[in-house]
C-alpha positions as CSV (number, residue, x, y, z in Angstrom):
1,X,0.0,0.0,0.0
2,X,1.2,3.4,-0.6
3,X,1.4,5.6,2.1
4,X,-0.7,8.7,1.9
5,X,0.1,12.3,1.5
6,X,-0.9,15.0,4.4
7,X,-1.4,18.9,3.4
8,X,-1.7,21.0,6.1
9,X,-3.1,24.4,5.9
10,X,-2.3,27.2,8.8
11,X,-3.9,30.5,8.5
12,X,-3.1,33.5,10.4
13,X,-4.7,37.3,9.8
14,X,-2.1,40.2,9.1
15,X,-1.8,42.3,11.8
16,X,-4.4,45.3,11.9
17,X,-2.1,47.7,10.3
18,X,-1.3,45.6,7.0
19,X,-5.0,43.9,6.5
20,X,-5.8,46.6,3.8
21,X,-3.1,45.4,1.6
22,X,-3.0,41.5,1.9
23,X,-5.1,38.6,1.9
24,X,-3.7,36.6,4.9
25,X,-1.0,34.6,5.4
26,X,-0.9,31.2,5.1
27,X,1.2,28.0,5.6
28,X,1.2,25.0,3.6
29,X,2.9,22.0,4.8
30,X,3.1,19.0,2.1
31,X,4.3,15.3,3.3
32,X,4.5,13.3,0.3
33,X,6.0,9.8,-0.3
34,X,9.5,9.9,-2.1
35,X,9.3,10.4,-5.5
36,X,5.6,11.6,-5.4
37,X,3.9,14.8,-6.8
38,X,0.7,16.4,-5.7
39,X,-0.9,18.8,-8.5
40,X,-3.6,20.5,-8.3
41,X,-5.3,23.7,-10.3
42,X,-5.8,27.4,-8.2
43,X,-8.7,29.3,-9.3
44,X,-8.0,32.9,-10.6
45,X,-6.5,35.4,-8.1
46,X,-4.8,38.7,-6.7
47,X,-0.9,39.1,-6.8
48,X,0.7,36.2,-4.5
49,X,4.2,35.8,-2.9
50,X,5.1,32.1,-2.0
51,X,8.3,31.4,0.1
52,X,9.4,27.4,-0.2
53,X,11.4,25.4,2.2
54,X,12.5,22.2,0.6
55,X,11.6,21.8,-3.5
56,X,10.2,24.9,-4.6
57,X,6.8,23.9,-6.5
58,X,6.8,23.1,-10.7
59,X,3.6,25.5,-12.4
60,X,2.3,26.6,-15.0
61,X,-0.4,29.9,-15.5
62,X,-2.7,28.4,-18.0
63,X,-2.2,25.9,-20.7
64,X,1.1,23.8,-21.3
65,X,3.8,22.2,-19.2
66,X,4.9,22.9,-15.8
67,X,8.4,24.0,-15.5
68,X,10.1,24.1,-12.0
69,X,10.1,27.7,-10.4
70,X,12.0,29.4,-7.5
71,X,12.2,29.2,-3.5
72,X,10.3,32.5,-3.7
73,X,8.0,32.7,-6.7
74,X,5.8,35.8,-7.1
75,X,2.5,36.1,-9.5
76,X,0.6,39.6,-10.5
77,X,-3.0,38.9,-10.6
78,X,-3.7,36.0,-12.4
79,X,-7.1,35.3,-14.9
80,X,-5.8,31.9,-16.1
81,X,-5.7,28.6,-13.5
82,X,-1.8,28.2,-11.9
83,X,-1.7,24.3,-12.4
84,X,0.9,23.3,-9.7
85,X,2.5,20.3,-8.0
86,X,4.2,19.9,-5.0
87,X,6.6,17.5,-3.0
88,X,7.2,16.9,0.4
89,X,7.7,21.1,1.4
90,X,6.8,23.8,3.4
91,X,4.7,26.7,1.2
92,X,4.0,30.2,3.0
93,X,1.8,31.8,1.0
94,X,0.6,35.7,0.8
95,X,-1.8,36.8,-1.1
96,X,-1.6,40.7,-1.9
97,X,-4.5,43.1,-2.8
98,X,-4.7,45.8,-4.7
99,X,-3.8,48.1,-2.4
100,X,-0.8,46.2,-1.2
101,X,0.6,46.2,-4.8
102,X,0.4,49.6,-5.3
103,X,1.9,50.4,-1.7
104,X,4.5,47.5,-2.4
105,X,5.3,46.8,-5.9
106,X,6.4,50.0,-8.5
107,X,5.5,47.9,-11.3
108,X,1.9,47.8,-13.0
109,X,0.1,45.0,-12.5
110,X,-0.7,44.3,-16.0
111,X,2.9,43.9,-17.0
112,X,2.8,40.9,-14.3
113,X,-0.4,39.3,-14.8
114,X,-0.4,36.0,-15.5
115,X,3.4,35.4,-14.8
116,X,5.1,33.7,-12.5
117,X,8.9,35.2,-11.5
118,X,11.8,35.0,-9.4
119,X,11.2,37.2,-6.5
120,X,14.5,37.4,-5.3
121,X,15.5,38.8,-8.8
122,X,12.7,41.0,-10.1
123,X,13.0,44.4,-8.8
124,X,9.4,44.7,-8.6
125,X,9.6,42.7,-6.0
126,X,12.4,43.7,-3.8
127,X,10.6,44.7,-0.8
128,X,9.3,41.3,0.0
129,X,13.1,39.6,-1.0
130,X,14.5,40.0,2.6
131,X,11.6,37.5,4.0
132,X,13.9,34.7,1.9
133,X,16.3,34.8,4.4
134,X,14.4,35.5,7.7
135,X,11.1,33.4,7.5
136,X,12.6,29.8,7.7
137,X,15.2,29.3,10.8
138,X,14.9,25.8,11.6
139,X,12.6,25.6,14.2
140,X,9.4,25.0,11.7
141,X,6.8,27.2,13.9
142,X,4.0,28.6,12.2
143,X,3.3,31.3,14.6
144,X,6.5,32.7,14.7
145,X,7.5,32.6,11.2
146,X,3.9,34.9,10.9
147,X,4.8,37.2,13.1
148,X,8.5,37.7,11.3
149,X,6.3,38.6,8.1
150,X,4.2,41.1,10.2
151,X,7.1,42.3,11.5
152,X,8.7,42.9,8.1
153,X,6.2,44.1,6.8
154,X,5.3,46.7,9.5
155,X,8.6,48.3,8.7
156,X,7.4,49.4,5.4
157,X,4.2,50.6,6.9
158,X,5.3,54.5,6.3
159,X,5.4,53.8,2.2
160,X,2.9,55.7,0.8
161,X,-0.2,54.4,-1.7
162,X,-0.9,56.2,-4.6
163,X,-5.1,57.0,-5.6
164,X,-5.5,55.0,-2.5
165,X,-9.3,56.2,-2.4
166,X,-9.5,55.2,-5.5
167,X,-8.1,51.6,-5.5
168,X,-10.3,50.9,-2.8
169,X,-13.6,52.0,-3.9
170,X,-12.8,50.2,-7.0
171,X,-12.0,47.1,-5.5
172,X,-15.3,47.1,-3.3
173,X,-17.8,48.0,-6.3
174,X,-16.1,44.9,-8.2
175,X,-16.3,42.8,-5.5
176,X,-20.1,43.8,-5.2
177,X,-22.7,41.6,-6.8
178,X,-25.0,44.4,-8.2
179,X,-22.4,45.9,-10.4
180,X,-21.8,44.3,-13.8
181,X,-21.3,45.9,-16.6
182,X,-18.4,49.0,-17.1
183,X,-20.8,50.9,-17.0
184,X,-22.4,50.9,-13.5
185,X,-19.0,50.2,-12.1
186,X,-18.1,53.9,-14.1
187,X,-21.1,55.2,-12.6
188,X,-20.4,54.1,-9.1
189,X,-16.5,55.4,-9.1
190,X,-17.4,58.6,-11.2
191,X,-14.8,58.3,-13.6
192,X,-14.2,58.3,-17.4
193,X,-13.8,55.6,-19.1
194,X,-10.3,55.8,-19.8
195,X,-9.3,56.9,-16.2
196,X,-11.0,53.6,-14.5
197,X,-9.4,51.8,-17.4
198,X,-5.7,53.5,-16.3
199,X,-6.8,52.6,-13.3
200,X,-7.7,48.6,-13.1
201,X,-4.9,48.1,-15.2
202,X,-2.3,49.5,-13.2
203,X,-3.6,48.4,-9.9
204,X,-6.0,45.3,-10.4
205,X,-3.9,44.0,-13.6
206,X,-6.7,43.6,-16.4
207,X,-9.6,45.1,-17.8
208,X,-12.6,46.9,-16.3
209,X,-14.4,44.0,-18.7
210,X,-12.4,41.6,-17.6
211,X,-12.2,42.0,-14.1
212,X,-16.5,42.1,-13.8
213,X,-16.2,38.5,-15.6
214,X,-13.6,37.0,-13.7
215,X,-15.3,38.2,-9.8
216,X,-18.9,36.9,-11.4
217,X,-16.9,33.6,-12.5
218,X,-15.3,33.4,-9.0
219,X,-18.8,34.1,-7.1
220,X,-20.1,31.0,-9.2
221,X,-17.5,29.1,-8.5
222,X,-17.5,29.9,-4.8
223,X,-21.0,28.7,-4.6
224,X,-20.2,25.5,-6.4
225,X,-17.4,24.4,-4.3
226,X,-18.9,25.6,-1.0
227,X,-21.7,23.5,-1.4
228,X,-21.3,21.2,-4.4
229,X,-25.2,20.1,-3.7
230,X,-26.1,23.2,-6.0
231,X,-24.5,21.8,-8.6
232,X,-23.1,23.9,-11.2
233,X,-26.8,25.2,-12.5
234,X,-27.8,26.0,-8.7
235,X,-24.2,28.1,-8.7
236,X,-24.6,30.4,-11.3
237,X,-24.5,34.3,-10.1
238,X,-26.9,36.1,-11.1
239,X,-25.0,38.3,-13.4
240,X,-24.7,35.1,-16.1
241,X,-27.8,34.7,-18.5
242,X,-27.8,31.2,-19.2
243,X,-25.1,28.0,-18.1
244,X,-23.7,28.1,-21.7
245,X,-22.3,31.4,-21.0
246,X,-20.8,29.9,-17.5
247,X,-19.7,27.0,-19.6
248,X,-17.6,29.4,-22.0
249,X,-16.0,31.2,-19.2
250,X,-15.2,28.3,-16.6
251,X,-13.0,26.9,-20.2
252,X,-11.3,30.8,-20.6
253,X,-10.5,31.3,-17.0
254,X,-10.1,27.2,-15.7
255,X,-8.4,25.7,-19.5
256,X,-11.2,23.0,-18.9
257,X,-14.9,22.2,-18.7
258,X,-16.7,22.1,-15.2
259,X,-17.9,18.7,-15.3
260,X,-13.6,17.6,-15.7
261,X,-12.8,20.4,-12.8
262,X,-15.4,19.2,-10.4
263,X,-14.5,15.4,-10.7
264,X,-11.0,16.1,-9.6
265,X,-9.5,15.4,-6.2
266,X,-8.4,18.5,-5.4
267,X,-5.8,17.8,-2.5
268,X,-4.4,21.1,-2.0
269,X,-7.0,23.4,-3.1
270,X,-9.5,22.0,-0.4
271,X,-7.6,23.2,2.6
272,X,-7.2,26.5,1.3
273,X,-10.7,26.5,-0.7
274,X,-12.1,28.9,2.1
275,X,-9.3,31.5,2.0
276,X,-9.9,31.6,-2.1
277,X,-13.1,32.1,-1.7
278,X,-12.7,35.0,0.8
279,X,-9.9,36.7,-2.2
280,X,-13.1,36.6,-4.5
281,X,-15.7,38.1,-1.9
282,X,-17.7,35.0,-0.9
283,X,-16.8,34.8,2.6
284,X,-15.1,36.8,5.2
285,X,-12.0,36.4,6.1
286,X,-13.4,35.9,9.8
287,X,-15.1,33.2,8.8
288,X,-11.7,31.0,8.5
289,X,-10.5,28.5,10.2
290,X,-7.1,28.8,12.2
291,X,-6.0,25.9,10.6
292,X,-7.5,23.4,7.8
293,X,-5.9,20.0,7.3
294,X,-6.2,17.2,4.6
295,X,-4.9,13.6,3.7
296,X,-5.6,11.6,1.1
């Protein structure tokens, strides 16, 4: 019998200060047998930092063949899957909002979506290099190796973030349910079209077009996998006129049907599933657990 593999999943909240500007933090510990890969498929996201100890992950945004990547990988906002797999490692992930990129990270987000890079190398990244070398010390604990990323973090506190007001009422009318089309999210900013376009692009990485499809794809797919009783006609948000529409977008955004995405394991997503689903505006981030586990 083969033994199994474990994935275990600890979340921890930013500190007050920082929660504007990321996600949360999160650890993912992998125990595989030797010789074994786990792979799995993340949904669409925001910018995200991951710092490995032991083999750094292979991936791939979109279609085509993994290819190995680095102890500290960094993605803009994605609107293709990242297909990934994993050995036996530890994963800290960080997921960074729109705010936090444009306090953190001089470059626009459009020229980094849907890229993976070197961290330690790309100077958009530079701020978040010097977490390579104090995150892991040995001693594997969760809660302390959090607090060193707080703490890191907190020292850049002072940096200032550009059309702040902006970004942030942007981000809240995407992420709200009533808004779908450019032009009501226009409306609801009070900008010109090519101002909120400037804007999204620099800040959010796409489209104002693209970004209303991807959060009503995400909302969908939140429903789904938070209660896969619905089934993917019960899912739907309301924003989609029919399931062939879905159909279309779940193949753009996912690089497969729903019917082949739903039938797969999913042993890495699932632990984390609640923490993508608060990214995309389905739950809130109090509503996670300290820690999710999973073995196969």
């Amino acid at each position: 019998m083969t033994p199994a593999s474990t994935i275990t999943v600890h979340f921890f909240q930013p500190s007050p200060a920082l929660r504007p500007y990321f996600t949360a933090f999160y650890l993912t510990e992998i125990v595989t047998p030797p010789g074994t890969l786990v792979d799995d498929y993340l949904h669409p996201e925001w910018a995200a930092l991951r710092f490995t100890q032991g083999t750094p992950p292979i991936a791939s945004v979109g279609p085509g063949p993994m290819r190995p990547q680095w102890p500290f990988v960094a993605n803009g906002p994605t609107s293709k899957t990242i297909h990934f797999g994993v050995e036996t490692s530890r994963i800290w992930g960080i997921g960074l909002q729109p705010l936090g990129w444009a306090k953190f990270v001089p470059a626009p987000a459009n020229f980094l979506a849907n890229v993976t890079v070197d961290g330690a190398t790309h100077p958009a990244f530079e701020r978040f290099a010097p977490l390579r070398d104090i995150l892991f010390n040995g001693a594997d604990d969760p809660a302390a190796e959090a607090a060193r990323i707080n703490a890191h973090m907190e020292t850049l506190a002072d940096l200032p973030v550009p059309n702040d007001t902006q970004i942030a009422a942007c981000h809240a009318a995407v992420l709200d349910p009533h808004v779908g089309t450019v032009s009501e999210l226009r409306e609801r900013l009070g900008l010109p079209v090519h101002s909120l376009e400037r804007l999204t692009r620099r800040y959010f990485g796409f489209s104002p077009k693209l970004l209303l499809r991807r959060q009503r794809f995400l909302r969908s797919v939140a429903q789904f996998m938070l209660d896969p009783s619905l089934k993917w006609i019960g899912a739907l948000d309301g924003q989609y006129h029919d399931q062939a529409q879905f159909v279309r977008d779940f193949k753009n955004f996912m690089g497969m049907s729903p019917r082949r995405y739903a039938a797969m394991p999913h042993p890495i997503l699932r632990p984390i599933l609640r923490q993508r689903m608060a990214d995309a505006g389905a739950l809130e981030p109090t509503d996670l657990p300290t820690v999710a586990r999973y073995a196969d």
